[in-house]
C-alpha positions in Angstrom: 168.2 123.7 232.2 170.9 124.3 230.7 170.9 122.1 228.0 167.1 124.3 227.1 169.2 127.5 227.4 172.3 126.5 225.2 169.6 125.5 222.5 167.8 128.6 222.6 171.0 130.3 222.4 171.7 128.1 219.2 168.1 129.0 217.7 168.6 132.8 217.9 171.7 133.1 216.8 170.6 130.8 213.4 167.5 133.3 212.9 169.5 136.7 213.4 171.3 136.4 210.1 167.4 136.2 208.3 166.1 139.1 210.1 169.0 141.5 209.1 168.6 140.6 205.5 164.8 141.3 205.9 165.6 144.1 207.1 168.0 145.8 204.7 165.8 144.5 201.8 162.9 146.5 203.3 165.1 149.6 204.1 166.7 149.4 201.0 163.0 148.8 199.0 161.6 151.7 201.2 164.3 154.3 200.2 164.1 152.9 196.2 160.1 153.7 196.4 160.8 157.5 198.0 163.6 158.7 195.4 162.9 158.8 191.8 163.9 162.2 189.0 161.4 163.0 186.7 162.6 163.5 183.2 161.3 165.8 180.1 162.6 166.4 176.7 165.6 168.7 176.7 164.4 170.2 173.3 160.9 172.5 172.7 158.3 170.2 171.5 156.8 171.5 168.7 152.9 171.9 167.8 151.1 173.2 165.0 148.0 175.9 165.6 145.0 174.1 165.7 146.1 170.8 166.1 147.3 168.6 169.2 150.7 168.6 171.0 151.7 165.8 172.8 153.9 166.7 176.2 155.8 163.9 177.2 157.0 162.8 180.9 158.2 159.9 182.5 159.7 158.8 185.8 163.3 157.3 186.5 163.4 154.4 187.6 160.2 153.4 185.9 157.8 152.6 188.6 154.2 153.0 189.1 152.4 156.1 189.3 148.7 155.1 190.1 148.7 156.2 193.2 150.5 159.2 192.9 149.6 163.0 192.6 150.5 163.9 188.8 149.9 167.7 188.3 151.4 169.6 184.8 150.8 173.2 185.3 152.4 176.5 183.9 154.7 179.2 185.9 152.4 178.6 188.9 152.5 175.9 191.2 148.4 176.6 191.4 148.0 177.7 187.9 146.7 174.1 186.8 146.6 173.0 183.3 145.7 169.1 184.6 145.7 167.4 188.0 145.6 163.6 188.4 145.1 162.8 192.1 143.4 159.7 194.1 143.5 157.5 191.1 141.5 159.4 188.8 141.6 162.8 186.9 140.6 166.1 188.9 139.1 169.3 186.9 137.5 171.3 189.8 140.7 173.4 189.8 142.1 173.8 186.6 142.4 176.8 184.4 139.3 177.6 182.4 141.3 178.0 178.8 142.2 174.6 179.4 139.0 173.0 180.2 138.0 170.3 177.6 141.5 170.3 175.6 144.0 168.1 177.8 143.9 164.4 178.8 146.4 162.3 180.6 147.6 159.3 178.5 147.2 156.5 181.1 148.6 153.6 179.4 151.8 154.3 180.5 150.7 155.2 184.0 152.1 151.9 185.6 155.3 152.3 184.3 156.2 156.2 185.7 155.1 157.4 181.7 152.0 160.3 181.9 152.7 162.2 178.7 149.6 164.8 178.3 147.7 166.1 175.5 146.3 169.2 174.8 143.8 169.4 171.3 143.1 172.8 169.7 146.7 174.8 170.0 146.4 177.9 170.3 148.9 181.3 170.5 148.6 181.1 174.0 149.6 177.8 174.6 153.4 178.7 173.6 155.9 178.4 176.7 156.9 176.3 179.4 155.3 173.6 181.6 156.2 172.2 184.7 155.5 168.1 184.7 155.2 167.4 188.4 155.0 163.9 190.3 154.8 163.5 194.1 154.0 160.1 196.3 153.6 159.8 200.2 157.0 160.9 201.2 158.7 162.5 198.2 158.4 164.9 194.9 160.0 166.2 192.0 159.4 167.9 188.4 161.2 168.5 185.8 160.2 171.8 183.0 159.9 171.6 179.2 158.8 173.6 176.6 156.1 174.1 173.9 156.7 176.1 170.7 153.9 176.6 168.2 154.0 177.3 165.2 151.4 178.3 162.4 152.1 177.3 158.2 150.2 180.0 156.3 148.5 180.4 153.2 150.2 179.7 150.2 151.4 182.2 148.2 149.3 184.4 145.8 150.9 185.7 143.3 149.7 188.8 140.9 150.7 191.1 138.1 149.8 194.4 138.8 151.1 196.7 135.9 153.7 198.2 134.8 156.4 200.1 136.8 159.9 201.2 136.4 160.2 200.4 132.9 159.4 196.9 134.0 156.5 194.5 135.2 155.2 195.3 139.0 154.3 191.9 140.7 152.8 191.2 144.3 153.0 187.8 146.4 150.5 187.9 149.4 150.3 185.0 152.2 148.5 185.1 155.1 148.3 182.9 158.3 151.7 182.8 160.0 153.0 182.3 162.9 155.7 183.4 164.4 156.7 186.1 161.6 157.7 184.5 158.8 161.0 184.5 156.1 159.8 185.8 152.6 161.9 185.2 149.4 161.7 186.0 145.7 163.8 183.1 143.7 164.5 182.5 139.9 164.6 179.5 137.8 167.9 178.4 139.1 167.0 178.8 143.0 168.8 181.7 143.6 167.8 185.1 145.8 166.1 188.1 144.5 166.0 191.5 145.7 162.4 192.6 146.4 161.3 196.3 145.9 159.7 196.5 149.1 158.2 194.0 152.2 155.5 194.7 154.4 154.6 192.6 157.1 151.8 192.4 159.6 148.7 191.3 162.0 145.3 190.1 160.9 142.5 190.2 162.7 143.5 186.9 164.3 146.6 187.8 165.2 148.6 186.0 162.8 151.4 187.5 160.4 150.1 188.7 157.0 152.7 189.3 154.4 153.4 191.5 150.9 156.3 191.8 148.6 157.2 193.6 145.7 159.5 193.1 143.0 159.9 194.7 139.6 160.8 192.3 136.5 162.0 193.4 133.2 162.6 191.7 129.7 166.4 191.6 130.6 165.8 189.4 134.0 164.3 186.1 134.6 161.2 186.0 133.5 160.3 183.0 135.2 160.4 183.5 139.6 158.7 182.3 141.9 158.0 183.5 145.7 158.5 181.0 148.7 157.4 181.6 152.3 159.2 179.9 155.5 158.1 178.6 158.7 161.5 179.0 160.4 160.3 176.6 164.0 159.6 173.6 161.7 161.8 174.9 158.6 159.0 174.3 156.0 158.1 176.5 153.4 154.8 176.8 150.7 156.0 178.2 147.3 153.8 179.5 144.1 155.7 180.2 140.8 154.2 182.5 138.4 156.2 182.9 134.2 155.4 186.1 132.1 155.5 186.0 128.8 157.1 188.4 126.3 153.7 190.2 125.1 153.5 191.8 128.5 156.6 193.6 128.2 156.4 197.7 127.4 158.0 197.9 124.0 159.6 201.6 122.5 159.4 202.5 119.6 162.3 204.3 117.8 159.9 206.9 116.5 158.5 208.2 119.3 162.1 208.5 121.1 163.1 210.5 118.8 160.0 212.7 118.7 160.2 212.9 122.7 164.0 213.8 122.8 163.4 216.6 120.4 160.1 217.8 122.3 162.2 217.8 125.0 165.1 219.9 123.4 162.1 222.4 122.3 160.3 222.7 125.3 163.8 223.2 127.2 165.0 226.0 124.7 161.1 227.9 125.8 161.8 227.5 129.4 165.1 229.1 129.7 163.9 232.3 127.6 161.1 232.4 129.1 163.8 232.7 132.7 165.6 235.0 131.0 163.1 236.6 130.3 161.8 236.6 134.0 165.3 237.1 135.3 165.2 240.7 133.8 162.3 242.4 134.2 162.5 241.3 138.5 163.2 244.4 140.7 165.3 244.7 143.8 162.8 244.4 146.2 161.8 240.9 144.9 165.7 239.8 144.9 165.9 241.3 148.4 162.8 239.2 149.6 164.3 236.1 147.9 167.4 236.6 150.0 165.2 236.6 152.6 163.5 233.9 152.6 166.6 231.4 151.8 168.4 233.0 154.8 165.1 232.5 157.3 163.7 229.3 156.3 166.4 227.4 154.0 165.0 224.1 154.7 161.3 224.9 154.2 162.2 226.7 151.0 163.3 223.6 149.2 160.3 221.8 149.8 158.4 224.2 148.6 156.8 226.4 151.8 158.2 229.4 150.0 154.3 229.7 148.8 153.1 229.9 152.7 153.9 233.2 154.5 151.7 231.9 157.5 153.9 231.2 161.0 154.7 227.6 161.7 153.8 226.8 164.9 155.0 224.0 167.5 152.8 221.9 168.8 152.7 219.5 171.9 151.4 216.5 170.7 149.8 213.7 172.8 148.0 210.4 172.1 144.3 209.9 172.3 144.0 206.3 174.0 140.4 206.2 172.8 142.1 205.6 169.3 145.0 203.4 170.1 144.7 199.5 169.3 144.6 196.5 171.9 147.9 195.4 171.5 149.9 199.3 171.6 151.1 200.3 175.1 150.9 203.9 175.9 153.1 205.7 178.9 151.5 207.7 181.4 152.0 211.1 180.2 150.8 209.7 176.5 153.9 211.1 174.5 155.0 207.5 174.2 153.5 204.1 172.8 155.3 200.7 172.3 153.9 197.3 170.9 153.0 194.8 173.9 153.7 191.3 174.4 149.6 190.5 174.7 146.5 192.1 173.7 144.6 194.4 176.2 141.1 194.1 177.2 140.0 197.7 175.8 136.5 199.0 174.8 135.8 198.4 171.3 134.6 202.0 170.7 134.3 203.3 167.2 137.1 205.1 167.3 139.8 202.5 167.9 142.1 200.7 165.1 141.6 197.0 165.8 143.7 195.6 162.5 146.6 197.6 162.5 148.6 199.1 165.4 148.1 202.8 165.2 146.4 205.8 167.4 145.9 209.0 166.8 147.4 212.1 168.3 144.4 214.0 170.6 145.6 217.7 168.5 143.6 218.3 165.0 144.6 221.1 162.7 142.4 222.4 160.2 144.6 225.5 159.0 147.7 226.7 159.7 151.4 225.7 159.2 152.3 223.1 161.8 155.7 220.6 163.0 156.3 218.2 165.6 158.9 215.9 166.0 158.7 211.9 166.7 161.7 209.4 168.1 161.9 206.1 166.9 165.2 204.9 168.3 166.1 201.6 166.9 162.6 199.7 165.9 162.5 198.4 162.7 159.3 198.5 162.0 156.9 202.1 162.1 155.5 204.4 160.4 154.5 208.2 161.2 152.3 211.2 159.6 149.1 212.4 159.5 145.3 211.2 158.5 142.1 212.3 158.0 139.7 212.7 161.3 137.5 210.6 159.0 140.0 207.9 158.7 139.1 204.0 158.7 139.4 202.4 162.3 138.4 199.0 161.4 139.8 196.4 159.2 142.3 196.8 156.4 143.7 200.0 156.3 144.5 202.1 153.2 147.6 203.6 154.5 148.1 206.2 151.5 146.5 209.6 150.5 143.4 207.8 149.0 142.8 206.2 152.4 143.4 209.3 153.8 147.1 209.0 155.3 150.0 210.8 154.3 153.3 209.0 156.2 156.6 207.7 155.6 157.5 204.3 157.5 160.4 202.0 157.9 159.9 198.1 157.3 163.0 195.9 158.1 166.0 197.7 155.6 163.8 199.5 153.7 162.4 203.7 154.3 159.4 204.0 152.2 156.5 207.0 151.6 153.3 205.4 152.0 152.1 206.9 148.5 150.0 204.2 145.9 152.1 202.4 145.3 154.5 202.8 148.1 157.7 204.9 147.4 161.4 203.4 147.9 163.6 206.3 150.0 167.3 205.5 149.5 168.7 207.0 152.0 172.1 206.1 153.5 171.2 205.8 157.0 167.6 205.9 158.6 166.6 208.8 160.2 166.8 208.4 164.6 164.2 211.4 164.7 161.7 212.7 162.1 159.9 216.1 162.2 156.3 216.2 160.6 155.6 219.5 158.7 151.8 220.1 158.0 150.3 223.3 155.9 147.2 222.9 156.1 146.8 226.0 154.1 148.4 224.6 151.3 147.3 220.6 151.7 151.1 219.8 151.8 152.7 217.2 154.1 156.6 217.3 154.9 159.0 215.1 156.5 162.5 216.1 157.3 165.0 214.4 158.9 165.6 216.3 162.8 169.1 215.4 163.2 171.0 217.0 160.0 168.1 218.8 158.9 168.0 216.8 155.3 164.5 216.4 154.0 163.2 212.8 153.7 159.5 213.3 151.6 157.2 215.4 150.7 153.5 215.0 149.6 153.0 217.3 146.9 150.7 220.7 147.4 146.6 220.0 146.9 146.9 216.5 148.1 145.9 217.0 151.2 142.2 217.4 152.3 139.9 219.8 153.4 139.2 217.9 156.6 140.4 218.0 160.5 144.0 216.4 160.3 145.8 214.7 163.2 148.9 213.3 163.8 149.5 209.3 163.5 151.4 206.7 164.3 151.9 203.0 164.0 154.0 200.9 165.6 155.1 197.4 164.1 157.4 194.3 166.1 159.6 195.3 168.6 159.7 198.9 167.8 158.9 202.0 170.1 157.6 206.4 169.3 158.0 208.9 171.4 156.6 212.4 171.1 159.8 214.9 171.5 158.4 217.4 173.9 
């Protein structure tokens, strides 16, 4: 007996050695299975619009994920963009813009690697995604970040007359996204100023782009205008080389016939004031007095020929004009550009190119002034149009289309006149007050904090029609109605 007890001892003791190992291998396997990180690209991955973007995502330590849940959605954990689960792909519960554009890349799927691809980007696609992995016991994620991009048109370039004693020429592109940088270069790859540079949204909500510059004999003839895509740094370029012939040539005889019209018709004018200056009474040089000590402002710009009141008027925004992607406050004496586009009515009356509205007041005589705030926007514009003035599509924003405005674009202050007028001014105004005679067809602007007067639309321009006030409100830029 106890020979059989001494030998079970023995056989126990022999085994106990095996099981422990067993044991800490399975212990150790079971807590390797539950812990794994889930790793992402630290940089955006970038994705043209329209094409495919590829979102990579892979476990560490590799190991299997067939049998895991695999779920890639956006700032929500239920706001699915795609869901693999149970070994196979589920779509019951995922977003409906993403329906039809995403699939799982399973070759990787035994090793921990599930990159996804979505087909057809589009603007809304742009932002973060959450990569998320989770087994029986155990979960993580990791975030990343999509950046799209759109390349353009490539540049048109046209000659488009004469200006400035030199050769006006336009470059147009169209198609970008997100805005783009716009440069004018010579032969030697070196900067030009432009005249002027208007940006803006088409109809699919992509920037549009125009730039002006003026080139003369002296200058380099030969230039050419290059657009950049500044997420993937890539650029399309069109070069355009005018020729001699175009220049405007002077000839010496008709300088010297102008300069001595000039001296002529200078010599008639001032005896013809002398002349004037004489024969006026003191009641006219007492009304004169008058009016430069009531209205000093108004009389350099010409309302001297007005002797109606001008009235102040409260000016509020009609949201039945104002386009999808313009935000108004609640009082409506205030509009900003949004980050989306709203889900309005598409009445007749709304702009759905360009972000303007309409103020609800029309005028139709009378002398009247309101003041708008633009704080520190960049881009805007503000003035008046024509009740009658095109809502939809490209809008002529001068007096032929039936606006009459001054607007800031980047570093530049310009009167929207045809073509557009270049206001050097040394600092841009904080707070412009819009003059209107409708009386006299005349359209003011004067700047509200010195009093110094911006532009001025000469007399007879304006029409015979309802007139109302207007606004439009470009990138990161803000009006408000001064009460």
């Amino acid at each position: 007996m106890k020979i059989l007890s001494y030998c079970y001892r023995s056989r126990v003791n022999s085994l106990l050695p095996g099981f422990i190992v067993f044991f800490l291998t399975c212990y150790v396997d079971n807590i390797e299975s539950a812990k794994f990180t889930v790793i992402g690209p630290s940089d955006p991955v970038t994705a043209v619009l329209g094409q495919e973007a590829v979102l990579p995502c892979h476990l560490s330590p590799r190991m299997s994920a067939a049998n895991m849940e695999v779920r890639w959605f956006r700032s929500q954990f239920v706001s699915i963009v795609h869901l693999y689960r149970d070994g196979k792909d589920q779509y019951e519960r995922q977003m409906p813009e993403y329906r039809g554009r995403t699939e799982l890349l399973k070759a990787g799927l035994t090793d921990g690697n599930v990159p996804l691809r979505i087909l057809n980007i589009s603007r809304s696609d742009e932002g973060q995604y959450h990569c998320f992995f989770q087994d029986d016991t155990f979960s993580e994620e990791t975030i990343l970040e999509l950046r799209v991009a759109g390349l353009g048109s490539a540049p048109l370039i046209s000659v488009e007359g004469h200006q400035d004693g030199g050769i006006r020429v336009v470059c147009r592109s169209a198609g970008w996204y997100p805005e783009p940088e716009v440069l004018w270069k010579d032969l030697n790859g070196q900067h030009l100023p432009s005249l002027s540079e208007t940006k803006s949204r088409g109809d699919n909500n992509l920037f549009e782009t125009e730039t002006v510059i003026i080139v003369t004999e002296q200058s380099n003839q030969k230039l050419s205008c290059c657009i950049r895509n500044t997420v993937f740094n890539q650029e399309k370029e069109s070069a355009v080389h005018i020729a001699d012939p175009f220049f405007p040539r002077v000839n010496s005889w008709m300088v010297a016939l102008s300069v001595i019209l000039v001296i002529l018709f200078g010599f008639i004018g001032l005896a013809a004031y002398l002349f004037k200056m004489k024969g006026k009474c003191e009641w006219e040089k007492y009304t004169f007095i008058h009016l430069i000590t009531v209205e000093p402002i108004y009389l350099d710009l010409g309302w001297r020929r007005s002797v109606a009141p001008i009235e102040d008027v409260n000016v509020t925004l009609d949201p039945d004009t104002v386009h999808p992607e313009l935000v108004l406050s609640e009082d409506r004496k205030s509009v900003r550009r949004g980050d989306r586009r709203q889900d309005l009515p598409d009445n007749p009356e709304r702009f759905d190119t360009w972000g303007c509205v309409l103020g609800c007041e029309g005028f139709s005589s009378g002398r009247h002034s309101w003041e708008v705030e633009m704080g520190d926007g960049r881009f805007w514009a503000v003035g008046v149009a024509r009740e009658s003035v095109g809502r939809k599509g490209w809008v002529n924003r001068s007096p032929d289309g039936g606006i009459w405005a001054v607007g800031r674009w980047g570093d530049q202050l310009q009167a929207l006149t045809s073509p557009e007028t270049l206001l050097p001014l040394s600092q841009f105004p904080s707070r412009i007050r819009v003059c209107l005679d409708c009386d006299w067809g005349q359209v003011t602007f004067i700047d509200a904090g010195d009093g110094a007067p911006i532009f001025t639309f000469p007399p007879g321009s304006g029409p015979g029609e309802r007139i109302q006030p207007w606004l439009q409100v470009g990138y990161q830029s803000q009006l408000c109605l001064c009460p």
